[in-house]
N, C-alpha and C positions, 0 to 999 in steps of 0.2 A: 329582500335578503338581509341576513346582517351583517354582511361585510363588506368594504369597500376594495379596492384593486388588491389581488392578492394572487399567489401562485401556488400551484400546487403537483401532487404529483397521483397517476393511477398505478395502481397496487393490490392485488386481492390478496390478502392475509396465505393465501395457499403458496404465492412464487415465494414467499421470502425463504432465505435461505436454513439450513438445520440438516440435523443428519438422521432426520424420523422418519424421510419420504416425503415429507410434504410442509410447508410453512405451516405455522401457526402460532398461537398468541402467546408463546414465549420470550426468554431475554433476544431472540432475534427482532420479535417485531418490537422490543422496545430500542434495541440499536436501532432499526427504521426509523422510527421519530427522531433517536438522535440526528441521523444523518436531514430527515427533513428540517428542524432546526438550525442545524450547519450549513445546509442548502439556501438557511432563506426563505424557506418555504413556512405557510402555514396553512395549508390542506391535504390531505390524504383523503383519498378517494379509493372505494372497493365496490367490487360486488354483490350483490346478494348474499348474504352472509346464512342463508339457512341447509338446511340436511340436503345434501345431490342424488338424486335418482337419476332417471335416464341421461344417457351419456355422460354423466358426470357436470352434468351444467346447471351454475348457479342459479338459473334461469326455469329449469327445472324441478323444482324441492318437492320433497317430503310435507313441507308445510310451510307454511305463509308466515309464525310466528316463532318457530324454534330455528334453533342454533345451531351449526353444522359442527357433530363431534369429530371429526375430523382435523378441527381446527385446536381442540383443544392440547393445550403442551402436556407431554409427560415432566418436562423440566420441572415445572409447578406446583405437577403433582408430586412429584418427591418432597421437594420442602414444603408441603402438608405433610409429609407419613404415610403418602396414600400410594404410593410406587416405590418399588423395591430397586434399589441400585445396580443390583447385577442386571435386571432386565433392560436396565438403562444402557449400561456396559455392550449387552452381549445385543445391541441393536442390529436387523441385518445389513446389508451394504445397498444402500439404494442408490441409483442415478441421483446426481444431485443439482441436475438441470434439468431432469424431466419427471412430472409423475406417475407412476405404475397405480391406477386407484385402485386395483384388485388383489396387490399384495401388501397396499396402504392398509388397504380397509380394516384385510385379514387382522394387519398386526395393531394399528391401533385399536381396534374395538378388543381386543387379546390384552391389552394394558389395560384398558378402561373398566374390562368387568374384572381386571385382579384389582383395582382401585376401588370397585364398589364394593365387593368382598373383604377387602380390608375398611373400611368404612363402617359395612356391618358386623363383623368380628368386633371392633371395636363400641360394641353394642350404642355407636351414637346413629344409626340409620338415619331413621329422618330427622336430625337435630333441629335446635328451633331456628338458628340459620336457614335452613334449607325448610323445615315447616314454611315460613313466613313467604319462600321465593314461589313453594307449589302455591300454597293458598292463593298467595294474590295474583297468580296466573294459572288458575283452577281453569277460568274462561276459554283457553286453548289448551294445556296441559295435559289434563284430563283426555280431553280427545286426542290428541295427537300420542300419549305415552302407550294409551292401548292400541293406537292405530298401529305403531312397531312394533309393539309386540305381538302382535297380530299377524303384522308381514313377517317379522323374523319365525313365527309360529309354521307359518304357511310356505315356507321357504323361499319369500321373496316376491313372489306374485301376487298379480295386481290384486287389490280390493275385488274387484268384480265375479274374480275366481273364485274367490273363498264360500266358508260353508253359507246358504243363504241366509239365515236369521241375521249372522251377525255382520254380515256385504250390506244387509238392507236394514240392520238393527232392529230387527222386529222382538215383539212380547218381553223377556225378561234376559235377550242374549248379554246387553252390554255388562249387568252385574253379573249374571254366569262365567262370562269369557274375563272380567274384570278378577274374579275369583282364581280365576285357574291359570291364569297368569301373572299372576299378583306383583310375583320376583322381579318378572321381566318389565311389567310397567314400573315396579318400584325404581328399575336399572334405569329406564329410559327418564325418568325424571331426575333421577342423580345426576345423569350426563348434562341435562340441561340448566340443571343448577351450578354444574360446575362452569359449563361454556361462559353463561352469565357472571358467574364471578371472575374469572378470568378476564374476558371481555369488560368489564366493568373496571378494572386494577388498569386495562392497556388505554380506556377512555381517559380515564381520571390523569394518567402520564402522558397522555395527546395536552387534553388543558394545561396542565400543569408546563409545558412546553409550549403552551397558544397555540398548536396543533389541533383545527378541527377535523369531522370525519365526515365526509360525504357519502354515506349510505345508499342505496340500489335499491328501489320495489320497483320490482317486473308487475305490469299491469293485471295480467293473468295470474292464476295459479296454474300448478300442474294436477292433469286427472287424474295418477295414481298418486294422491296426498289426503292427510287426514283432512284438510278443507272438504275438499270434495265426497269423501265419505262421510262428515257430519253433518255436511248441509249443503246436500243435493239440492233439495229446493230454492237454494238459489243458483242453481247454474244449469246450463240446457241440459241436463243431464234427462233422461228419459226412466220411467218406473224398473224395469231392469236394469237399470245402469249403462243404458249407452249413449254415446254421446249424437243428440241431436243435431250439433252446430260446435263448430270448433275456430277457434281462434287462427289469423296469420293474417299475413299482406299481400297485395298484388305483388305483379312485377314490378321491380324497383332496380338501383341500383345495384345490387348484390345476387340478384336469381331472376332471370328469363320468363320463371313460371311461377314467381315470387317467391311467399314461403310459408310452407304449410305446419303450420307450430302444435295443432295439436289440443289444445289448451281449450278446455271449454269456458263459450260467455257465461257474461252474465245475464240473469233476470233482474233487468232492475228496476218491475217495478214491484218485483217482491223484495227488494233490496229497501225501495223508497218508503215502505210499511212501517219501519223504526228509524228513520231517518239513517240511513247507511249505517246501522248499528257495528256491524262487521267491519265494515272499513276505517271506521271510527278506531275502534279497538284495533284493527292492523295499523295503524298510522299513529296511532299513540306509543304501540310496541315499537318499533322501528324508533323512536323518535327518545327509546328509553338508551338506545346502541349508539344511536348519531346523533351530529348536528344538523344536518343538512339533508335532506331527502328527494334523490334526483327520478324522476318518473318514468321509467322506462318505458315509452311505447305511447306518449302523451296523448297522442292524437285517439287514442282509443275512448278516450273519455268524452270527445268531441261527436268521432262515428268512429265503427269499427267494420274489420271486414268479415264480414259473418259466412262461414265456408259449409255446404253439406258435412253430416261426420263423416260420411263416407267415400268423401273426394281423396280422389290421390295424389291432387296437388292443389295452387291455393287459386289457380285460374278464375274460375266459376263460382268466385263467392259475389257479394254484393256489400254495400255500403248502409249501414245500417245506423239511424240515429242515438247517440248515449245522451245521459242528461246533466251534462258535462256543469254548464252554470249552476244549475239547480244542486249537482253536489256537492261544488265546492264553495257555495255557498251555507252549505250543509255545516260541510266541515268546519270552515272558519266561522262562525256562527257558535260551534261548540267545542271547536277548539283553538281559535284564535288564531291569527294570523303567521300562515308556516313558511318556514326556509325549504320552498320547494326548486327545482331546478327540470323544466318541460324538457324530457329529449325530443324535440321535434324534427327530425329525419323522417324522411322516407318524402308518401303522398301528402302533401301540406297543402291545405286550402285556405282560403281567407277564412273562414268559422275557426280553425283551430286557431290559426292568427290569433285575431278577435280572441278568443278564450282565453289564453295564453298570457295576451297582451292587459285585459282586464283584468287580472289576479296580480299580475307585474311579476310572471314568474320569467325569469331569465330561458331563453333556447338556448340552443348548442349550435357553435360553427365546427364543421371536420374540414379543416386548410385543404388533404387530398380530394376532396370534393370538387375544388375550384379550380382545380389548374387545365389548364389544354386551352386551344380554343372553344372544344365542346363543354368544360367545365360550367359548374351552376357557380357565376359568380359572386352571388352574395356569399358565399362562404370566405371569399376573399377581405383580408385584413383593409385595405379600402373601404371595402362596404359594413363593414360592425359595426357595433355599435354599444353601450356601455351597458346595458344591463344582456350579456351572453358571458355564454360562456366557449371558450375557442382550447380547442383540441386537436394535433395535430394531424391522430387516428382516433379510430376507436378500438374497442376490441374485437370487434369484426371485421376490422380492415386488414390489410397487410400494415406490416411494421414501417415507418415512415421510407425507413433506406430497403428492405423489399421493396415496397411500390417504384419508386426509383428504379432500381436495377431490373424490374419486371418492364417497366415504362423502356427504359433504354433496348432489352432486349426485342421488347414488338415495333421498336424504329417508330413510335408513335407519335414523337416529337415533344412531348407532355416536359420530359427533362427539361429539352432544349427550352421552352416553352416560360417554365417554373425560374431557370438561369437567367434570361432575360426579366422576370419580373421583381425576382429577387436580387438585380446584379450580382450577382454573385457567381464567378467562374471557377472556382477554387474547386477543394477535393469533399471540404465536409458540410454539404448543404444541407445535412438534418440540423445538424447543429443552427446555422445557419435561418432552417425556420424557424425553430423554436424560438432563436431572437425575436423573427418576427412576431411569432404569437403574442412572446414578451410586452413587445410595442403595440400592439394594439392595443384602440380603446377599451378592448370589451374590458369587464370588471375581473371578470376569472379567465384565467388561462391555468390548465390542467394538462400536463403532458405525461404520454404512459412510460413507464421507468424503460420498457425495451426502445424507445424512443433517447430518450434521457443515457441511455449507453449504448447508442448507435448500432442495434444488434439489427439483422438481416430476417427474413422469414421462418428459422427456424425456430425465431422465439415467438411468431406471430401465436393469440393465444384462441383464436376461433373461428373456423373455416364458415360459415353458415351454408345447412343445407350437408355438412357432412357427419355420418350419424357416429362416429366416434375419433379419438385420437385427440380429442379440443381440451381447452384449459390448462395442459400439461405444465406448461413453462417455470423454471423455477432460475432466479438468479443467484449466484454467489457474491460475497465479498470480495472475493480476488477480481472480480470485474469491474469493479467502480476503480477510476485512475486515482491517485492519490490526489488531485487539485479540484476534484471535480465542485467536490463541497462547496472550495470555496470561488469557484466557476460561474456556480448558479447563484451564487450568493449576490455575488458581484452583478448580475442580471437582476435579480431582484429590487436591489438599491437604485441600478440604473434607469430603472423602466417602472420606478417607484410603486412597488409590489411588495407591502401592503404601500399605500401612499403615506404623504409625508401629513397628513392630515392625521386625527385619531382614528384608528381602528374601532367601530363602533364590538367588536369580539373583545376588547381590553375592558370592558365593561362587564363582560358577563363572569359570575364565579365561578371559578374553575374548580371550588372545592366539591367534595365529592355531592351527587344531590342528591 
């Protein structure tokens, strides 16, 4: 890793606050770094940052390398020239704690093509700015710009549906259908030129603050995404396009009958044919957004659990070997040694251990894992250890004071349990852990901001296994107390987060790269 004791906070650019419907990389997420600076803090942490298809989960994309327009500010865009003020003005009234994505979507993509409209009136279309951003990401662009306008063509359904030449891109469809939608691909690559600069302006005021970002690659992609329509042959996908073999886990923590995601594997030993050329190229993109790149579903790379396509749950799959050493081997080899972070949850064996442990990629502890007598103790701040990272939830957990108040209400004793371990008798024992996390050895402690302002399960942000209602959460300003700043601050200093040592991050240029 490159950095030593440090704290930070989780955040997906969607809660922050604004009156669009939904957060995004306007002067709100730049108040966020403020406040992470004022905090003490110097990480921020998100999800998945690319386009949401089903259920709205970041988890689920459109694609593996672009940018979710959704996130983009209209603030921004006005001081370009490129949105008109009254539309600013005349925004409609959204919930401003929760989000609606179907009346988001409506209105920002409804801003976005009067921005690209104005863009090409102003006959600079594809200026050499945005030349230079298509060119050099031609590699996915290209596929991904026709793949939406494809879906927006087809009114939304999946690849699979569509006409077959171009589901299967046979003979001469892709320049045909590239032709006849020309506008619409031109629209989709504006969007992500602009995500990209946007995001690029909010990186640059992270550094510029010593605010790093810890970025999110979900192990899978999803199978209605332009990945999987350009290069079926690398995933179980079958000659019609169905899926052979689908991604999820056993029973674990979280579901009974585990969890059936959906997601097709990979082939990888048509992967290992160019040396993981694909993942190459997805881990360089990512790595152009963040600093840190945390691996959602680590163990996948070890073994995975390989499910029938046609299971209706994730029961009856099997444990299937990945070529875990050999590609990260790969990687570092051509691209040198990365600030990864293993989420190693779930089914853990000593092989992922071992892999894990040889790269010296930090795991994750989630504190609610450990508590009860039946808890997995190693999650416990006794048992850490310095290169983790300790969490209090995750985003698939309940909210730290949820869990609590769910714990009290099944008489489980888990409270009572947590109070005795933490002495602590008092009223506000989220707070209370978070200290703890504070105190631990491990090197990262990261807590999610509904944590961080004691909210209850309404702000929980992902039920897993529930197929809609997820992600929603959004907080305001008027919720953070006036001290909090410098609250955390004062923890920071105490439990010497960064340490008193150099920050090996005070070394790196923060000027733009």
């Amino acid at each position: 890793m490159l950095i030593d004791r440090s704290a930070g906070i989780l955040l997906h650019p969607t809660s922050l606050p604004g009156k669009f419907g939904i957060g995004d990389l306007g002067p709100n997420a730049h108040m966020f770094i403020d406040f992470l600076k004022e905090s003490g803090q110097t990480l921020w942490q998100v999800f998945p940052l690319g386009p949401t298809g089903y259920g709205d989960s970041p988890y689920q994309c459109f694609s593996a390398f672009a940018g979710n327009p959704l996130l983009i500010s209209p603030e921004l865009l006005y001081k370009e020239g490129l949105q008109n003020k009254t539309d600013l003005e005349n925004t409609p009234s959204f919930d401003p704690h929760k989000i609606d994505f179907g009346s988001v979507i409506n209105y920002k993509i409804s801003l976005l093509q009067n921005a690209f409209h104005t863009y090409k009136k102003r006959e600079r279309k594809f200026s050499e700015d945005c030349g230079i951003f298509c060119e050099s990401n031609s590699y996915w662009l290209d596929d991904y710009s026709l793949f939406m306008a494809l879906k927006n063509y087809h009114k939304g359904i999946q690849w699979t549906q569509w006409d077959k030449s171009i589901a299967f891109r046979s003979g001469n469809s892709i320049n045909e259908w590239s032709e006849k939608l020309k506008t619409e691909v031109e629209f989709q690559k504006f969007i992500q030129f602009m995500f990209n600069k946007q995001w690029q302006a909010l990186k640059k005021y992270a550094h510029e603050n010593k605010i790093q970002i810890i970025g999110d690659l979900p192990i899978f992609i999803a199978y209605d995404s332009a990945d999987s329509w350009a290069n079926k042959e690398l995933f179980t996908i079958s000659e019609d396009g169905k899926l052979n073999f689908v991604a999820g886990v056993p029973p674990d923590y979280f579901s009974a009958t585990g969890q059936l995601w959906g997601n097709p594997l990979y082939k990888w030993s048509e992967m290992e044919k160019d040396n993981f050329g694909w993942w190459q190229n997805r881990i360089k993109k990512l790595l152009e957004l963040v600093d840190i790149v945390r691996i959602d579903h680590f163990r996948g790379f070890d073994a995975y659990w390989e499910i029938p396509g046609d299971a209706e749950t994730a029961i009856n799959g099997r444990w299937v070997k990945a070529p875990g050493e050999k590609f990260f081997n790969t990687i570092k080899n051509n691209l040198g040694d990365l600030p990864i972070i293993a989420e190693d949850l779930g089914v853990i064996t000593k092989s992922v251990e071992e892999l894990r442990d040889k790269f010296e990629f930090p795991g994750i502890k989630i504190l609610q894992f450990g508590f009860g007598e039946n808890g997995d103790k190693k999650f416990l701040p006794h048992n850490h250890i310095k290169n983790c990272v300790v969490h209090t939830g995750s985003h698939d957990n309940e909210t730290t004071r949820g869990f609590f108040e769910s714990e009290k209400k099944k008489k489980s004793g888990i409270y009572e349990w947590t109070q005795d371990y933490l002495n602590f008798y008092s009223d506000d024992i989220v707070f209370d852990l978070i200290k703890k996390a504070y105190s631990s050895v491990a090197n990262i402690v990261v807590i999610p901001m509904q944590d961080i302002l004691n909210l209850d399960n309404a702000a929980r942000m992902n039920y897993p296994g529930k197929p809609g209602g997820n992600w929603t959460w959004r907080f305001t300003w008027d919720q953070i107390p006036k001290e909090l700043s410098k609250t955390y601050k004062m923890l920071t200093e105490l439990y010497e987060r960064p340490s008193k040592r150099r920050n090996e991050f005070e070394e790196i240029d923060v000027e733009e790269e």
